[in-house]
C-alpha positions as MATLAB code, in Angstrom:
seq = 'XXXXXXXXXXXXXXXXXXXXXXXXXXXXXXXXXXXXXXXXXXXXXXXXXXXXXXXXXXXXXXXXXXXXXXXXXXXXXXXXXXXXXXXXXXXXXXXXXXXXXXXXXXXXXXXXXXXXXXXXXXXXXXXXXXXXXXXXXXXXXXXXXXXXXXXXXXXXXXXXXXXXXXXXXXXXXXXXXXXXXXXXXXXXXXXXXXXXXXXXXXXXXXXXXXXXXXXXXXXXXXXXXXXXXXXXXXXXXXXXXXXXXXXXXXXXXXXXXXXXXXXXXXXXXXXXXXXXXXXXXXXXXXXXXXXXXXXXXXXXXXXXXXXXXXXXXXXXXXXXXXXXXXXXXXXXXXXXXXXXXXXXXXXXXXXXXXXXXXXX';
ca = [
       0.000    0.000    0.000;
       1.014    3.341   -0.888;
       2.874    5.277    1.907;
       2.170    2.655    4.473;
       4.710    3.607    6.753;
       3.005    6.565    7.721;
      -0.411    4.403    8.658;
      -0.674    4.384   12.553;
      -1.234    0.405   12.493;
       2.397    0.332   10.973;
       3.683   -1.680   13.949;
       1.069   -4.511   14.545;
       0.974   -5.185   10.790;
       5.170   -5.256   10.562;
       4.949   -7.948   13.628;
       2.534   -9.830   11.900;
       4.204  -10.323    8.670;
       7.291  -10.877   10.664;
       5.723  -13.671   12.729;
       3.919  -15.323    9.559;
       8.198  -16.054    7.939;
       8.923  -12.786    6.335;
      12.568  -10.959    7.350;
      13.007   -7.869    8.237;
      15.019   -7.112    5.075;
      11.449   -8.223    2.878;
       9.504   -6.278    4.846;
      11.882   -2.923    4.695;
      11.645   -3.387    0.933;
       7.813   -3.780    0.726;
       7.648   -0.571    2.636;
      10.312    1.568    0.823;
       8.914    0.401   -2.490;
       5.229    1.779   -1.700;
       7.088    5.223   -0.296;
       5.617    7.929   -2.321;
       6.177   10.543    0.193;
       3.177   12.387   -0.474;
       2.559   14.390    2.662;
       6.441   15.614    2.290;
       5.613   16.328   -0.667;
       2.616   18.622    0.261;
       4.382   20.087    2.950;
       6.928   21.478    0.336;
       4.877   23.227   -2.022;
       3.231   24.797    0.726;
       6.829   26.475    2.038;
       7.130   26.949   -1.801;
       3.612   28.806   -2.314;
       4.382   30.654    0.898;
       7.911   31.638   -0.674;
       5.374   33.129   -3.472;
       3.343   35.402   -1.100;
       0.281   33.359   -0.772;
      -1.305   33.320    2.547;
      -1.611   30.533    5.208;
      -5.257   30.525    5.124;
      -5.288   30.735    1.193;
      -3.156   27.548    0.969;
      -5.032   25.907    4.103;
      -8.142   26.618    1.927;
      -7.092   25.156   -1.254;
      -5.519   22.071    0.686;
      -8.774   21.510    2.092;
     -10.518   21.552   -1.329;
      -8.141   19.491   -3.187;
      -8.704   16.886   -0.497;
     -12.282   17.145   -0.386;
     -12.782   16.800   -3.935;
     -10.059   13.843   -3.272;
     -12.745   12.132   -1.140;
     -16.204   12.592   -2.687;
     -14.330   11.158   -6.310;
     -13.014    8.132   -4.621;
     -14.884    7.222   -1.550;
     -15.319    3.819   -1.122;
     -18.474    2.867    1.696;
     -16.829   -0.870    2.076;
     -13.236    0.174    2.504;
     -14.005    2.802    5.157;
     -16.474    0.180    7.010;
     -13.248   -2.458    7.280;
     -11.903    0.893    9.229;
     -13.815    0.059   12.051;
     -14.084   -3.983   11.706;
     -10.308   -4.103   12.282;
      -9.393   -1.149   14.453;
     -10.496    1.405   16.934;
     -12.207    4.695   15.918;
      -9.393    6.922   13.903;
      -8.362    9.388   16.171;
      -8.437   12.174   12.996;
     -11.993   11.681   13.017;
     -12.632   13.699   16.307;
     -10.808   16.515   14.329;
     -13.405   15.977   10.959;
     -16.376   16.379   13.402;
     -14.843   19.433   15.229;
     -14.468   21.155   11.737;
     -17.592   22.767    9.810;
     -16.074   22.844    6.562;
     -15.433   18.509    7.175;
     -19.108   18.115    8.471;
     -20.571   19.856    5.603;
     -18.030   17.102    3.487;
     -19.841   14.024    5.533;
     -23.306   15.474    5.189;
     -22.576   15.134    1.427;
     -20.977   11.801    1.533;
     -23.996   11.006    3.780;
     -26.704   11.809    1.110;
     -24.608    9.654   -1.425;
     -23.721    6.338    1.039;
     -26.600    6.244    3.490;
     -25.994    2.634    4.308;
     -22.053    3.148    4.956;
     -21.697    2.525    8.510;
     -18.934    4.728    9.222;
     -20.626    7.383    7.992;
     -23.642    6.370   10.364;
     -21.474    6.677   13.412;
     -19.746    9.863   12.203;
     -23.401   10.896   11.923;
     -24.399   10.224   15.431;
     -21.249   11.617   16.738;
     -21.872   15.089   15.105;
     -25.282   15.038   16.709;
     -24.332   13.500   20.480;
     -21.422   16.865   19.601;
     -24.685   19.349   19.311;
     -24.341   20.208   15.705;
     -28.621   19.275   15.471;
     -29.414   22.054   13.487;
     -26.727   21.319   10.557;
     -28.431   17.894   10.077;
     -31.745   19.200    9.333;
     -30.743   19.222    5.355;
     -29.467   15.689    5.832;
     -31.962   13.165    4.460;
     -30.761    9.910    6.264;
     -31.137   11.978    9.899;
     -35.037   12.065    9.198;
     -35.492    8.488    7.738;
     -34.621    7.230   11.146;
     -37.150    7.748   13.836;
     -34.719    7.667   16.474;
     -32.527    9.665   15.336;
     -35.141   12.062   14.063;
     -36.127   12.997   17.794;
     -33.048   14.656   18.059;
     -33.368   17.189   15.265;
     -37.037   17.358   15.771;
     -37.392   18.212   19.678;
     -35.326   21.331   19.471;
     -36.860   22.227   16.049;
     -40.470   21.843   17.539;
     -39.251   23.590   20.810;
     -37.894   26.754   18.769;
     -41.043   27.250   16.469;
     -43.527   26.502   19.051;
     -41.890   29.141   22.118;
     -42.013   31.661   18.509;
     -46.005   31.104   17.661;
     -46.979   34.368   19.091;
     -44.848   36.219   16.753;
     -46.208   34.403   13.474;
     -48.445   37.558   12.661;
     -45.765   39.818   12.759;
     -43.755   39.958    8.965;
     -40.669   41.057   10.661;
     -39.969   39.166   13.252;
     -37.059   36.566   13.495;
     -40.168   34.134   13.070;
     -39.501   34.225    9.418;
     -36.119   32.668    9.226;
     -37.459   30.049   12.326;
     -40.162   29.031    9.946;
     -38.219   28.575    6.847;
     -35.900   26.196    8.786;
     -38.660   24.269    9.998;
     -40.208   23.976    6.867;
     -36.963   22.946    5.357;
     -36.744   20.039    7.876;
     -40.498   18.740    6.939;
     -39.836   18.478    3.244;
     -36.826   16.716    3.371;
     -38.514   13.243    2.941;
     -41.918   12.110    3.453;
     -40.857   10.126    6.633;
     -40.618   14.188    7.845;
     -43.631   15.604    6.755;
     -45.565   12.744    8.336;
     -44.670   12.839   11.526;
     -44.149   16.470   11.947;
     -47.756   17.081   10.439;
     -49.182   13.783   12.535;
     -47.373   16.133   15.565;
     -49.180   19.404   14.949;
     -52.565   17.271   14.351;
     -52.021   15.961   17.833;
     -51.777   19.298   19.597;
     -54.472   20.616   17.672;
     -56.675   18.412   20.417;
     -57.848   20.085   22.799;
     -57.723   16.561   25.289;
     -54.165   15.893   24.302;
     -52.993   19.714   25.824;
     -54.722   19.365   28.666;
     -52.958   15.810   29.379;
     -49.889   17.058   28.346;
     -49.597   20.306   30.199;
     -51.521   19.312   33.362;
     -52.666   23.046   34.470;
     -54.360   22.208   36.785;
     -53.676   25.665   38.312;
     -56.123   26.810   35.553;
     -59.414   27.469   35.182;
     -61.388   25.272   32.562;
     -62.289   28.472   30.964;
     -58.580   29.686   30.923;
     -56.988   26.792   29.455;
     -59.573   26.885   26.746;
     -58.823   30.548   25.577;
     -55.326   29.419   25.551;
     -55.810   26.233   24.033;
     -57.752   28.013   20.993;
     -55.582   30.625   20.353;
     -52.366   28.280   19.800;
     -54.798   25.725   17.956;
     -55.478   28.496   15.287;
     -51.431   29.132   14.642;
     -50.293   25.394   14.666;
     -53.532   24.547   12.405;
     -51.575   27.777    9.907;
     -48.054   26.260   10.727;
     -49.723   22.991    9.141;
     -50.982   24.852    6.425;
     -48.119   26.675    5.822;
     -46.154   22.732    5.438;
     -48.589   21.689    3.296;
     -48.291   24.630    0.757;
     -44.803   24.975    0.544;
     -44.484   21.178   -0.201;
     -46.678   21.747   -3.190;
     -45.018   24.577   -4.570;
     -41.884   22.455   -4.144;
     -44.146   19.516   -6.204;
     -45.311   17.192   -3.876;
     -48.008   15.825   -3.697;
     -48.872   15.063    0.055;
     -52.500   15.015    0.242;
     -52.926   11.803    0.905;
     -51.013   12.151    3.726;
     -52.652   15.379    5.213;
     -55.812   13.014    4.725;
     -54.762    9.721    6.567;
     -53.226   12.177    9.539;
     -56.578   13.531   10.363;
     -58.577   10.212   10.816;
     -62.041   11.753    9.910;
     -64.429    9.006    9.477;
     -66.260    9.052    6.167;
     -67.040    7.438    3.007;
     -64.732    6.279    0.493;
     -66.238    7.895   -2.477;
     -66.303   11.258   -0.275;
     -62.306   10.948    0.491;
     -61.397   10.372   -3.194;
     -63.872   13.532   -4.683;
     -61.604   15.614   -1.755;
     -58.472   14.184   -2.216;
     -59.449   14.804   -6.203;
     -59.984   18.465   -6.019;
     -56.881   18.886   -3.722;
     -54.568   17.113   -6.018;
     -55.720   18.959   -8.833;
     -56.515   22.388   -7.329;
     -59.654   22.611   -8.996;
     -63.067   21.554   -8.705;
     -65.109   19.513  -10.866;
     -68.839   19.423  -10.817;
     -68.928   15.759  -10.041;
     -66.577   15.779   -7.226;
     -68.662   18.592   -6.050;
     -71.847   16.412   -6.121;
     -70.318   14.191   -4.625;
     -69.488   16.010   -1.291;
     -72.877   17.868   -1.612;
     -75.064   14.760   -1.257;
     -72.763   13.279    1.364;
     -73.205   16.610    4.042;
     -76.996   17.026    2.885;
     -77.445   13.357    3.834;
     -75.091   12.841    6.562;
     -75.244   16.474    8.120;
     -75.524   14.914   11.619;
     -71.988   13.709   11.777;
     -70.737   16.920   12.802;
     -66.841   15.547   13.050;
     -66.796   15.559    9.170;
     -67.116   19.473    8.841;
     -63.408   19.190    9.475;
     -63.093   17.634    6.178;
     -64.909   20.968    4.836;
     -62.641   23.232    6.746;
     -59.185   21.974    4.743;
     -57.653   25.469    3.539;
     -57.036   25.023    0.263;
     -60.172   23.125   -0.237;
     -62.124   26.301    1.346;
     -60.101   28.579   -1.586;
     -61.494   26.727   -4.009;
     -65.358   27.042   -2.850;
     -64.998   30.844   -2.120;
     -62.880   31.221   -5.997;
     -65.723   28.891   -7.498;
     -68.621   31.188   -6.140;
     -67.276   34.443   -6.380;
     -64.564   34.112   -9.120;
     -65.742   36.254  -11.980;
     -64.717   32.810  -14.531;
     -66.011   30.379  -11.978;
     -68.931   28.033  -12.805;
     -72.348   29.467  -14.510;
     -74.625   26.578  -13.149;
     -76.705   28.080  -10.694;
     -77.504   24.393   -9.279;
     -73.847   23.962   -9.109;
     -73.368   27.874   -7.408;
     -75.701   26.910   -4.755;
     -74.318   23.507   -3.529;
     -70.735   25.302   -3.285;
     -72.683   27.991   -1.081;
     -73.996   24.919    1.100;
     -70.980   23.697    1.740;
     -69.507   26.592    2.527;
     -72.084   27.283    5.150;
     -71.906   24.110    6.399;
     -68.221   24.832    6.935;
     -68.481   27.813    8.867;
     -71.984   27.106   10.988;
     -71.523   23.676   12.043;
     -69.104   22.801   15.439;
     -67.600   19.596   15.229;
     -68.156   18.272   18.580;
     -64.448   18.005   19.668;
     -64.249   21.950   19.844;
     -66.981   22.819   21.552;
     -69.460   21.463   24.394;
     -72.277   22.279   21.450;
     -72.136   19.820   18.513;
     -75.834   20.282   16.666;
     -76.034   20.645   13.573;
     -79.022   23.106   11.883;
     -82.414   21.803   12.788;
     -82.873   22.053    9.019;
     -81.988   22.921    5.621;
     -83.465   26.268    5.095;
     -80.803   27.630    7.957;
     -77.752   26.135    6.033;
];
């Protein structure tokens, strides 16, 4: 192997090809013959580059590139697992972690060899080393669940202690938000369970059990609870738009999080309209009948209440090009009073629906 005699493991392996019938003369000749002296070699066109005028930190810089560039062209995943298989961890890679411009280098190599398990373990050491929020653009960190909890606790701490500041354009909420966001679309493993998350505090019963105020009055803990529901249900919403300006297509998803119960054929006319941002007069029907008919079950109004699906009603009534059918006018009208009238049951104590018809 090329410059072996600088490897640290230069002694064990010399013993062992000494105790296996080799002399020491064979062994001296393997090892001059693979002596390149490249590090010399470095070391003396940087005293020669210096001679030139260049500065430390210019040559330090394009050292570092040259080698970087040196790694991501010949990394090999199975090579650098037999690393740890026959020796201890390198002591150089304590130094890698403690360096940005080295971690940036792994996060790369990460995104390439996600099944390398050196690169696993450098992974976990960066995070057990603090570095959580420079693994948020890592992939791999938010496939793993248990790994995710690291990046995601802090992240979830930091936008949630900034809620109240949402409203304002220039707070620092801004740049919190777009590196929250920028966590949840990094895979789909994400986006579900940060949106499955904000579902789950969106329950009124789940605060409660969570916080345990009991110091609070019923009344009290309500007005909180429902001022915080309203920004986490737009930090949802928020999610959910960005990842389709970014093209995907995660409606599905924001379905199966909220666990409504209702028909099949009512799910797919939604999921329809939301997938295609539009609303055709079938799909329309479709919904229509289901809320004239079922208009008891107040827990599907929740279904009704979907942002973007709410957009769509208001642009398809009021929209100057919208629709011309005045049958088809009035049963987006009924659903959108049906949206805003009727209390699903789990946010208030009051969960009838319209004695009849003519109200809605």
């Amino acid at each position: 192997q090329k410059d072996f005699i600088l490897e640290p493991s230069l002694c064990p392996v010399v013993e062992r090809c000494i105790g296996e019938g080799h002399s020491l003369g064979e062994v001296y000749e393997m090892l001059f013959e693979g002596y390149e002296c490249a590090p010399f070699a470095i070391y003396v066109l940087q005293d020669l580059l210096t001679s030139l005028g260049y500065s430390p930190k210019s040559i330090n810089e394009l050292n570092m590139n040259h080698f970087a560039d040196f790694v991501m062209r010949n990394f090999d995943p199975k090579k650098a697992d037999e690393i740890f298989s026959r020796h201890d961890i390198p002591s150089w890679l304590e130094t890698m972690i403690n360096e940005k411009y080295w971690r940036q280098m792994i996060y790369k190599l990460l995104d390439l060899y996600p099944d390398c398990l050196m690169l696993k373990l450098m992974q976990d050491l960066i995070a057990n080393s603090g570095y959580h929020s420079e693994l948020i653009n890592v992939k791999t960190a938010s496939a793993n669940f248990q790994y995710f909890q690291t990046i995601l606790n802090p992240a979830l701490n930091k936008i949630l202690s900034n809620l109240n500041e949402a409203v304002d354009p220039n707070s620092k909420y801004n740049s919190i938000l777009k590196e929250f966001t920028q966590l949840a679309l990094n895979s789909q493993h994400a986006y579900f369970l940060i949106q499955t998350f904000l579902d789950f505090l969106t329950n009124f019963d789940n605060i409660r059990a969570l916080t345990k105020q009991d110091s609070n009055s019923g009344e009290e803990q309500q007005s909180i609870y429902n001022q915080n529901r309203f920004l986490i249900q737009y930090l949802s919403h928020h999610l959910t738009i960005e990842a389709k300006i970014k093209g995907l297509d995660v409606t599905r998803i924001d379905l199966l999080i909220k666990q409504i119960p209702c028909e099949y054929q009512v799910l797919a006319s939604i999921n329809s309209i939301l997938t295609k941002d539009a609303l055709h007069i079938s799909d329309a029907n479709t919904i229509y009948e289901y809320f004239r008919r079922e208009h008891s079950s107040t827990g599907t109004v929740l279904l009704l209440r979907i942002p973007q699906l709410l957009k769509i009603l208001v642009e398809e009534v009021y929209h100057p090009n919208g629709s011309t059918h005045s049958d088809h006018i009035e049963k987006c009208i009924f659903l959108l009073a049906f949206a805003v009238t009727v209390q699903p049951s789990d946010l208030s104590g009051d969960s009838s629906p319209p004695d009849n018809q003519s109200e809605l």
